[in-house]
VOPAGU-2260 file (C-alpha; in pm, 1 decimal, decimal comma):
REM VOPAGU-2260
SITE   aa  ch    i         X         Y         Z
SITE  UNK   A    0    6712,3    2795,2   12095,2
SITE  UNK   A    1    6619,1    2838,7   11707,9
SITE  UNK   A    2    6338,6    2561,3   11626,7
SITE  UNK   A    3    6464,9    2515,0   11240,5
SITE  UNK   A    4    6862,1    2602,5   11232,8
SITE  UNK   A    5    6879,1    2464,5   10882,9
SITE  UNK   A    6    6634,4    2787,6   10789,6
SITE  UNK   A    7    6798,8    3023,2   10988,0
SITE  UNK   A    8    7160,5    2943,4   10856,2
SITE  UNK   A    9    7016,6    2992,3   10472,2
SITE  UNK   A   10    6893,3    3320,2   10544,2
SITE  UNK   A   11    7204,6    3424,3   10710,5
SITE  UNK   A   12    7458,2    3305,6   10436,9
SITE  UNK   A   13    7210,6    3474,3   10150,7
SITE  UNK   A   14    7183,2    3754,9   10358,8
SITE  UNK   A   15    7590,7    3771,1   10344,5
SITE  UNK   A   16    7626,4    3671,4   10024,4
SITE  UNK   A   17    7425,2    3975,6    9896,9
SITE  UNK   A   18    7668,3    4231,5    9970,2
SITE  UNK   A   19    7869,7    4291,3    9684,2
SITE  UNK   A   20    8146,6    4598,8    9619,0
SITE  UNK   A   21    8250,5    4784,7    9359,1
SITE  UNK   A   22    8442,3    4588,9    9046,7
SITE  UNK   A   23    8705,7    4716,4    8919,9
SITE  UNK   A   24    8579,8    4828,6    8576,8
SITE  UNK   A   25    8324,2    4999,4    8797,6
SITE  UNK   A   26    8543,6    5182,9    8959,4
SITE  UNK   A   27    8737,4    5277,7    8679,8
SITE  UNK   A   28    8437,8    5407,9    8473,0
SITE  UNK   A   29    8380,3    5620,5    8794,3
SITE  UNK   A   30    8698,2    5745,8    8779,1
SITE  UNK   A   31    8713,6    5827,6    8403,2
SITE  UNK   A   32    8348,8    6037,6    8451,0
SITE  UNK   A   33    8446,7    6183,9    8739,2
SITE  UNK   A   34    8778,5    6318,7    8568,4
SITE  UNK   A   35    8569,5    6444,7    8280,7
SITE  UNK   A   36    8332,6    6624,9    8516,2
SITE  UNK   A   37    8630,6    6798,6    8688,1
SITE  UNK   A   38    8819,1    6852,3    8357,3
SITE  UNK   A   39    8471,7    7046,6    8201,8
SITE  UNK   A   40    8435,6    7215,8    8552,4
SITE  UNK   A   41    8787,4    7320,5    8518,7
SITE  UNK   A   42    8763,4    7464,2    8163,8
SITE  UNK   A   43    8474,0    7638,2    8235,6
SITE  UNK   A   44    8620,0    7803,2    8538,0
SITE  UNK   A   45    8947,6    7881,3    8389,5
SITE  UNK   A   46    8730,4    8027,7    8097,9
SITE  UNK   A   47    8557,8    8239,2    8289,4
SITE  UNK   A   48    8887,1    8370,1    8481,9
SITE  UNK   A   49    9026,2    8451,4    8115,0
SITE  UNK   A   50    8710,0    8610,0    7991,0
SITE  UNK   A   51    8660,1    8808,3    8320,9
SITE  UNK   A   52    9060,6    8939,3    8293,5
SITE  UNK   A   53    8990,2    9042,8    7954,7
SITE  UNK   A   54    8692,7    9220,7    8059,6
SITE  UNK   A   55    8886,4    9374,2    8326,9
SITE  UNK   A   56    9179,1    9480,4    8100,1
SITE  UNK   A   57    8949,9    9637,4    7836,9
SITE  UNK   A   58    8754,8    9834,0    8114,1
SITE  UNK   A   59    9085,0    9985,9    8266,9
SITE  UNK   A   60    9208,9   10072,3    7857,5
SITE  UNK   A   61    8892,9   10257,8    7817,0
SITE  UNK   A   62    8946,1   10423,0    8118,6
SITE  UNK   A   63    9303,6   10528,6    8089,0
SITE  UNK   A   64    9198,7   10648,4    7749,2
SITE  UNK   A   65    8896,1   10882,2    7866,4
SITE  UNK   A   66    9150,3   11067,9    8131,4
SITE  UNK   A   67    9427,3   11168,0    7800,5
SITE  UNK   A   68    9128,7   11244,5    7568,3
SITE  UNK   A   69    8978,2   11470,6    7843,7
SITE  UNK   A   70    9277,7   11669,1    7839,5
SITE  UNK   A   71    9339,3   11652,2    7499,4
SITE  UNK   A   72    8953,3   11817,6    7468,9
SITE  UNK   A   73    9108,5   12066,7    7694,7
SITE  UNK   A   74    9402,9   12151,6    7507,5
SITE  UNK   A   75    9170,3   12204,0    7195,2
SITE  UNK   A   76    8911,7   12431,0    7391,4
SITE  UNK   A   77    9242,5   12594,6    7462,7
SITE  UNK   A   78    9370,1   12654,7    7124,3
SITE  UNK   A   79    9435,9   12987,5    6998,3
SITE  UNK   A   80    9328,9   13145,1    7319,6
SITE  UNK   A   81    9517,2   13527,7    7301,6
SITE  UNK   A   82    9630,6   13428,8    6967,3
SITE  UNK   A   83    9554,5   13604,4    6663,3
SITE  UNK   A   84    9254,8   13461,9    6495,6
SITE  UNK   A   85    9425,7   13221,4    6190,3
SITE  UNK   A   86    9476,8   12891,8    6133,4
SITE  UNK   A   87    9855,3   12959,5    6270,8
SITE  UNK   A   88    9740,0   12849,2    6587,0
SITE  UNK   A   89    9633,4   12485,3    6496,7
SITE  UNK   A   90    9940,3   12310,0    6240,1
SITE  UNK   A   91    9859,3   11937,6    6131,9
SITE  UNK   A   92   10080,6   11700,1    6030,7
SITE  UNK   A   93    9890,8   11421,9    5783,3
SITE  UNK   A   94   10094,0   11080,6    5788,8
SITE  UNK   A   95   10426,5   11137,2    5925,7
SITE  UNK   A   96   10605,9   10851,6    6075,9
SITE  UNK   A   97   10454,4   10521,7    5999,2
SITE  UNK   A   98   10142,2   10733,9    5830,7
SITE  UNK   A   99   10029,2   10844,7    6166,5
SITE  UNK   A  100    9954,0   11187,7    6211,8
SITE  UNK   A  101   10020,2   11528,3    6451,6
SITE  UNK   A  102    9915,4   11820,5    6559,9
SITE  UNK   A  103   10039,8   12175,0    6728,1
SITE  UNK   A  104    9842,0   12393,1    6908,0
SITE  UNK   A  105    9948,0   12728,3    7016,7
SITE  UNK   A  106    9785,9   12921,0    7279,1
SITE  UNK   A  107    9911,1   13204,7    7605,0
SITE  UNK   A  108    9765,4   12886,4    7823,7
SITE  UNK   A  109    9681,7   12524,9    7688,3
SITE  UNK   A  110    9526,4   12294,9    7929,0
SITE  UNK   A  111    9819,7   12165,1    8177,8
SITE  UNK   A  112    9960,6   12460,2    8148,3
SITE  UNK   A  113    9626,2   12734,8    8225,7
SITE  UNK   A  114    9681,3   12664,0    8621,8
SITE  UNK   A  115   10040,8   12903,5    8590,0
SITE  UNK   A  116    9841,3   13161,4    8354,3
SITE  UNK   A  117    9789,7   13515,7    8526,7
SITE  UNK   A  118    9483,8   13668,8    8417,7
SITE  UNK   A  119    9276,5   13943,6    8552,0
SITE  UNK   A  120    9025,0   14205,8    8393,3
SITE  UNK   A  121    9003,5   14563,7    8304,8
SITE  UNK   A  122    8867,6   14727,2    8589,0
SITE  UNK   A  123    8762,6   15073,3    8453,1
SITE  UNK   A  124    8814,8   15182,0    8066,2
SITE  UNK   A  125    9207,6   15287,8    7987,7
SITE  UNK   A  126    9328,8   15539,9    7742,0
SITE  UNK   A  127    9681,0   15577,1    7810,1
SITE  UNK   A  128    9984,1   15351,4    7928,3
SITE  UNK   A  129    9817,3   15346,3    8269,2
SITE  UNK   A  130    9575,8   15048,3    8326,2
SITE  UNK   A  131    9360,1   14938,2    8635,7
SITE  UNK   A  132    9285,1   14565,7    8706,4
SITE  UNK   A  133    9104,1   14282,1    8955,9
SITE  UNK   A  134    9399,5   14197,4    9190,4
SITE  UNK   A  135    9396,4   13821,6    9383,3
SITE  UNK   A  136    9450,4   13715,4    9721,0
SITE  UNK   A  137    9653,6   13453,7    9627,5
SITE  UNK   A  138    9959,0   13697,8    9526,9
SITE  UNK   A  139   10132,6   13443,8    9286,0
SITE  UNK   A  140    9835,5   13527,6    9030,1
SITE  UNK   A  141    9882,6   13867,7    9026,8
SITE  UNK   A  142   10092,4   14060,2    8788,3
SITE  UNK   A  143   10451,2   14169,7    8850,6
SITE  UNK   A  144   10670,1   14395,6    8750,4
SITE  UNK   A  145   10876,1   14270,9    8378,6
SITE  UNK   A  146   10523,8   14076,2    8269,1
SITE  UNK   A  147   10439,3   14043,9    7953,7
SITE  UNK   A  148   10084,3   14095,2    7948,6
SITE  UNK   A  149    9795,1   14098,1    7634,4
SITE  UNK   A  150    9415,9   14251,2    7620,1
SITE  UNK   A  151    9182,9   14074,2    7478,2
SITE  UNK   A  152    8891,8   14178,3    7254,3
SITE  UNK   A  153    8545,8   14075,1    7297,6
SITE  UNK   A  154    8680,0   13771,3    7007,6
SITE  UNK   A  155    8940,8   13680,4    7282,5
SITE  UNK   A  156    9177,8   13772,8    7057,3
SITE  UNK   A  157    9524,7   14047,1    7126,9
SITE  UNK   A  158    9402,8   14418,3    7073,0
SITE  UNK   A  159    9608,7   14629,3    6972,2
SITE  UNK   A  160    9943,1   14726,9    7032,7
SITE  UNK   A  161    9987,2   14338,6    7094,8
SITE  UNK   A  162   10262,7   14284,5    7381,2
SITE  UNK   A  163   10248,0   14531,6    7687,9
SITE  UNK   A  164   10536,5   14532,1    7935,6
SITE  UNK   A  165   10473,9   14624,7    8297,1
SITE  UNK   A  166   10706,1   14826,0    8383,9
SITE  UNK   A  167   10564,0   14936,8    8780,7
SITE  UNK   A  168   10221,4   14795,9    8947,8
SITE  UNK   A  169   10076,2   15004,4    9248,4
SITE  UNK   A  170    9798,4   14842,0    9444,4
SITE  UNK   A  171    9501,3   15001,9    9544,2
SITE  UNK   A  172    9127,1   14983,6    9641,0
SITE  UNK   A  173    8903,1   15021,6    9410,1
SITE  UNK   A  174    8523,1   15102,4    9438,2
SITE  UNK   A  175    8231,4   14921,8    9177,0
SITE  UNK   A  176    7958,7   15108,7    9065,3
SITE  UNK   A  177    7778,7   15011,0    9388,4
SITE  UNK   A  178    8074,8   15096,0    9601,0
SITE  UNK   A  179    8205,2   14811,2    9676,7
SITE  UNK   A  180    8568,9   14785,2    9735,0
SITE  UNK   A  181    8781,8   14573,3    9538,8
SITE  UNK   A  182    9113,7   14454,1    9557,0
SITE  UNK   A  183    9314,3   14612,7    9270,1
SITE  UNK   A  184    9663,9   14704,8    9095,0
SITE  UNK   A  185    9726,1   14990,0    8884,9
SITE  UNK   A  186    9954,7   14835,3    8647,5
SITE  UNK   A  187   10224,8   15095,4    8427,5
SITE  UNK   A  188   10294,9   15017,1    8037,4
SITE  UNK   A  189   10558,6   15048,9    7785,6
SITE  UNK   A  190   10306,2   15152,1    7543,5
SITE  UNK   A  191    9995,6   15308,9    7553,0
SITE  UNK   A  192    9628,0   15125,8    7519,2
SITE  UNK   A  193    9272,8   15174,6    7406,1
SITE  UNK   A  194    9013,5   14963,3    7595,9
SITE  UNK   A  195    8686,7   14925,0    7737,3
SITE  UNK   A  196    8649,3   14808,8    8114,8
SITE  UNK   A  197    8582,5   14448,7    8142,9
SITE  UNK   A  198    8829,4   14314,4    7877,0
SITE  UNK   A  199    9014,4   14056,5    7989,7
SITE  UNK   A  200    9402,5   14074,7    8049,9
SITE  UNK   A  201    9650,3   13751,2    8047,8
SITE  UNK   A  202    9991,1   13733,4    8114,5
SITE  UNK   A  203   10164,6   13578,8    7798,1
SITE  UNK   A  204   10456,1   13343,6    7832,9
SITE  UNK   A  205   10694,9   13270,1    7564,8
SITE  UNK   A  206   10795,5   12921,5    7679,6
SITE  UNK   A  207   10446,6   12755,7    7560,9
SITE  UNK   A  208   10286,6   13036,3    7362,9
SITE  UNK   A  209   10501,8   13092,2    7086,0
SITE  UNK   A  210   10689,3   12736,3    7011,1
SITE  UNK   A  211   10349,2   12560,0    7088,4
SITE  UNK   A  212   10253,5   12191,2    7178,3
SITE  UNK   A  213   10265,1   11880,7    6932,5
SITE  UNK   A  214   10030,2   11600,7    7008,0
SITE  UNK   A  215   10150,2   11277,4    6867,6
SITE  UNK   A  216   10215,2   10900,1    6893,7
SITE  UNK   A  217   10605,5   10755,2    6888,7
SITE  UNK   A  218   10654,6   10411,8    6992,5
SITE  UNK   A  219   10286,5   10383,0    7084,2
SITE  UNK   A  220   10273,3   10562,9    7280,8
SITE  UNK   A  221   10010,9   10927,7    7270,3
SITE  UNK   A  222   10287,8   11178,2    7363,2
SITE  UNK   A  223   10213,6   11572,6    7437,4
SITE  UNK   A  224   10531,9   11783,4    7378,9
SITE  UNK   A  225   10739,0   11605,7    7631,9
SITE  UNK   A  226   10492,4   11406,1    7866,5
SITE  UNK   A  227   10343,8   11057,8    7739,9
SITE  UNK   A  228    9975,2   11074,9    7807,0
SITE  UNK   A  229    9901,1   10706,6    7706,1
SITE  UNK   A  230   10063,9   10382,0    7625,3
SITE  UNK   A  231    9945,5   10126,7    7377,9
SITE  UNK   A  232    9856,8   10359,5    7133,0
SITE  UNK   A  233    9845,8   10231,3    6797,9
SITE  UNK   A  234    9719,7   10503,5    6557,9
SITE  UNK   A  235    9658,2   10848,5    6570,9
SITE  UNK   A  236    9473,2   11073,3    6300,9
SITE  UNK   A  237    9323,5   11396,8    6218,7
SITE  UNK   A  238    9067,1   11542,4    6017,5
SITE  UNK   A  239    8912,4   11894,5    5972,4
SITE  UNK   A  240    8553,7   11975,4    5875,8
SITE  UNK   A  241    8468,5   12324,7    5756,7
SITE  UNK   A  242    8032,3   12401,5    5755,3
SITE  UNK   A  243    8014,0   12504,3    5394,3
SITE  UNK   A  244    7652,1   12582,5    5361,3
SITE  UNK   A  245    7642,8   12833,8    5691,0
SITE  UNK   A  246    7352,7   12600,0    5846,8
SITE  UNK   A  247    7566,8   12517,4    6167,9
SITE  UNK   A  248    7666,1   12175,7    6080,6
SITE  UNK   A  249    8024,8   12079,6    5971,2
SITE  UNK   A  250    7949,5   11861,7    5675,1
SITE  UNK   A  251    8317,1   11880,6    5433,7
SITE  UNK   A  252    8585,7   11682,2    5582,5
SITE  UNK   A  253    8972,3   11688,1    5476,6
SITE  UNK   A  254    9272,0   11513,3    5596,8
SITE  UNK   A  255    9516,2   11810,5    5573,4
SITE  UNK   A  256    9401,9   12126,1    5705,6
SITE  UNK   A  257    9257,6   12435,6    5547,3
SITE  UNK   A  258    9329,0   12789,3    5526,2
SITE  UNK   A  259    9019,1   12835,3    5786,8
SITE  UNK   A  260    9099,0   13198,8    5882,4
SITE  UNK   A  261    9012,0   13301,8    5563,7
SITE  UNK   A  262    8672,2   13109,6    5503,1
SITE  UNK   A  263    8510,4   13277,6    5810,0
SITE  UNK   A  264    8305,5   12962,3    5838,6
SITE  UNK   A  265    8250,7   12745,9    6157,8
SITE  UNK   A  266    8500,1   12435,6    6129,0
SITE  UNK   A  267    8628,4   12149,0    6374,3
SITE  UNK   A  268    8861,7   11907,6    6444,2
SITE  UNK   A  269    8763,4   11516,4    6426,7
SITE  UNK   A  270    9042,3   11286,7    6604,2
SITE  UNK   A  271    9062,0   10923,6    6594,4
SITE  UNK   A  272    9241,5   10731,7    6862,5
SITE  UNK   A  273    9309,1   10316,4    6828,2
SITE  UNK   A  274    9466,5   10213,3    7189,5
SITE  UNK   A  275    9532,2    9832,2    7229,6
SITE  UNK   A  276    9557,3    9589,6    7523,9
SITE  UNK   A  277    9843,7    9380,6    7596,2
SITE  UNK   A  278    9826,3    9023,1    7401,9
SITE  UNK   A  279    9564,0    8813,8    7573,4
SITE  UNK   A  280    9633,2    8430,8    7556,8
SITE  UNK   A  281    9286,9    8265,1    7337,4
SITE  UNK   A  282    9212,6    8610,5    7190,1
SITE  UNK   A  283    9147,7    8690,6    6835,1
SITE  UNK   A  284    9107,6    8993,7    6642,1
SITE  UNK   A  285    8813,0    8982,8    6417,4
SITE  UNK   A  286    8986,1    9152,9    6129,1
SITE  UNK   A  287    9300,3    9148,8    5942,6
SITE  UNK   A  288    9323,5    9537,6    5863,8
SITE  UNK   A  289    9276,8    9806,1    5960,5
SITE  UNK   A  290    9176,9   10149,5    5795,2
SITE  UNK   A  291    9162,5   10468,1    6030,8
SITE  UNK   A  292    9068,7   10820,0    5836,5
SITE  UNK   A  293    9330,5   10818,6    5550,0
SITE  UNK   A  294    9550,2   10505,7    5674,4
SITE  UNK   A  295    9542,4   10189,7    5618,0
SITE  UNK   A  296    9728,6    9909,1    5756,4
SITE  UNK   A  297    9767,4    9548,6    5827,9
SITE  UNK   A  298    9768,4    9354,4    6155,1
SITE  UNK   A  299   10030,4    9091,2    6201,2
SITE  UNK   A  300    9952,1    8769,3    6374,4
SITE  UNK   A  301   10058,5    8926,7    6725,8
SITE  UNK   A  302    9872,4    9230,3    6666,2
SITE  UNK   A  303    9533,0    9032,2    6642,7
SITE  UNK   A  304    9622,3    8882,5    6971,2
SITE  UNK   A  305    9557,5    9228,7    7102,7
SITE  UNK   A  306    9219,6    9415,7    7188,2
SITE  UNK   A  307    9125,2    9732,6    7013,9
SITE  UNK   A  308    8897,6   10051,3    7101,6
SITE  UNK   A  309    8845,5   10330,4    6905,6
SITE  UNK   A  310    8807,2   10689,4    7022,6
SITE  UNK   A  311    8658,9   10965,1    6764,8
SITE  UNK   A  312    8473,3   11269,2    6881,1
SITE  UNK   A  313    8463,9   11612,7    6732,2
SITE  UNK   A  314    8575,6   11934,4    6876,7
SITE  UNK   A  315    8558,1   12333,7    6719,5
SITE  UNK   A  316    8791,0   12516,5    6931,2
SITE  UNK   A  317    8586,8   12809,1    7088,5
SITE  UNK   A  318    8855,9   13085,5    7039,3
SITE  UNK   A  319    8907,4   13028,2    6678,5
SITE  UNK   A  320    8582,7   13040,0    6567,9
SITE  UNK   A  321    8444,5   13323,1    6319,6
C-alpha cells in the first residue's frame, strides 16, 4: 500500500497528460512536404526515363545510319569497276527535289549486287578467241555458255575488243608453274583477244551495269535504286574535290561534278547525310536553320522537336582513279 497516494496520483496524471499527438496543421504540413518530396522524386525520375529514351533513340539512329553508309562506301569503292575510265561512271545530280541532291554509279558489280558477279582470272596468256581461266567449286560462279564476259587491264578497266561472248566452255586441269593442278575452263569467244595471264575476267550484266544505280532521298527516306536503305532522312548532298597541286591531298571542292577523266588528277567524293529521330516530347533543337554543303533551309517548329546527326566522310573510288 502506497505511503503518499496524493504523490503518486500527480505523477500518474502528468505522466498521462504528457502524451500529446499530432495537430492537425501538423499533419497537414507533413502532408504538403511529403507531396513535394514525392512530386521532385517523381520529376526527377520521369526525367531521367525521358533523357535515357532519348539517349537510347539517338544511339539506335546512329547505328541504323553506320549499316546504309557502310554500304553506300561499298557502292563507291565499287564505282566504275570494268567501266571505262571517265567520269560516265559517277553522274550527280546538285539540288533536285526540295534542293537535295543524287547520285548514279555505274559499275559490272556495285556492292549488293558483287555477290551474283562471276569473275575468274587469266590462267595462261591468250592470243586468239580461245582463253583459259581459274574455274570454282561452287559451279554457279563459273562461266556459262551465252556470258557476256570483259578483261580487265592492270587499271581494272575493259581491254580491248570490249564485250566477249562465250560461245562453248570445256573444263580441264590445268598445271601452275610448280605443277600443281588447278581446276579450269577453256572458255571459246566471238572475237579474238590479246592478254597477259593473270588479268582478271568478270562476267558483265546489263541489268545493273549499263542503266546504273541512283542514290537518293524521297520522302525521307535514303533510297538506292529501288530499296530504301534508311528512314528519317532529312538531307542528302554531294560534293567533289579534285587535288590540284599533285601533292596527294584533295584540296578544291565543287558542288556539281567535274569533267575528272580529263584532269588525270586524284579526286573524291564528300557526302553529307542529316538523319533525324522521331519528335521527342521536352526536346529542342538548338538552331533554327540549317545549311548542309550548298543548301540551306529552315526548321519548322516540329522539326526542332526532332534530333539531328550528321554523317560526312570522304571517299575516292579506287577504280577511277588516274
Amino acid at each position: 500500500m502506497d505511503k503518499n497516494p496524493e504523490l503518486n496520483s500527480t505523477f500518474n496524471f502528468s505522466l498521462f497528460t504528457s502524451k500529446k499527438g499530432m495537430t492537425l496543421v501538423e499533419t497537414m504540413v507533413s502532408v504538403v512536404i511529403l507531396t513535394f518530396t514525392l512530386g521532385a522524386i517523381f520529376t526527377i525520375l520521369n526525367l531521367q526515363t525521358v533523357k535515357s529514351a532519348q539517349v537510347q533513340k539517338t544511339s539506335l539512329l546512329q547505328t541504323d545510319a553506320q549499316v546504309a553508309l557502310t554500304l553506300l562506301k561499298w557502292d563507291f569503292a565499287s564505282a566504275g569497276l570494268a567501266f571505262p575510265k571517265t567520269d560516265s561512271a559517277v553522274r550527280s545530280i546538285n539540288g533536285g527535289l526540295a534542293g537535295i541532291d543524287a547520285i548514279s554509279l555505274k559499275a559490272v558489280g556495285l556492292g549488293f549486287e558483287s555477290g551474283r558477279i562471276k569473275w575468274s582470272w587469266l590462267l595462261k596468256e591468250a592470243s586468239s578467241t580461245i582463253i583459259e581461266v581459274r574455274s570454282w567449286a561452287d559451279t554457279l560462279f563459273n562461266f556459262e555458255v551465252g556470258d557476256t564476259i570483259v578483261i580487265l587491264d592492270k587499271d581494272r578497266i575493259i581491254k580491248e575488243p570490249g564485250d566477249l561472248i562465250i560461245s562453248s566452255i570445256d573444263t580441264f586441269t590445268f598445271y601452275d608453274d610448280w605443277g600443281n593442278p588447278v581446276r579450269a575452263s577453256r572458255l571459246t569467244l566471238d572475237n579474238p583477244v590479246n592478254s597477259i595471264k593473270g588479268l582478271v575476267v568478270i562476267g558483265k550484266h546489263s541489268e545493273f551495269y549499263s542503266p546504273g544505280i541512283t542514290i537518293s532521298v524521297s520522302n525521307n527516306k535514303l533510297v538506292r535504286g529501288s530499296d530504301t536503305l534508311l528512314d528519317n532522312v532529312e538531307e542528302l548532298q554531294f560534293s567533289y574535290g579534285i587535288d590540284n597541286d599533285g601533292d596527294g591531298v584533295i584540296e578544291t571542292w565543287t558542288d556539281n561534278i567535274p569533267q575528272f577523266a580529263t584532269l588525270e588528277k586524284k579526286w573524291g567524293i564528300r557526302y553529307t547525310l542529316v538523319v533525324t529521330s522521331r519528335p521527342m516530347g521536352g526536346y529542342t533543337y538548338p538552331r533554327d536553320s540549317m545549311y548542309i554543303e550548298d543548301h540551306a533551309y529552315a526548321l519548322t517548329a516540329a522539326d526542332k522537336r526532332m534530333k539531328r546527326v550528321i554523317f560526312t566522310g570522304v571517299i575516292s573510288p579506287p577504280n577511277l582513279q588516274p
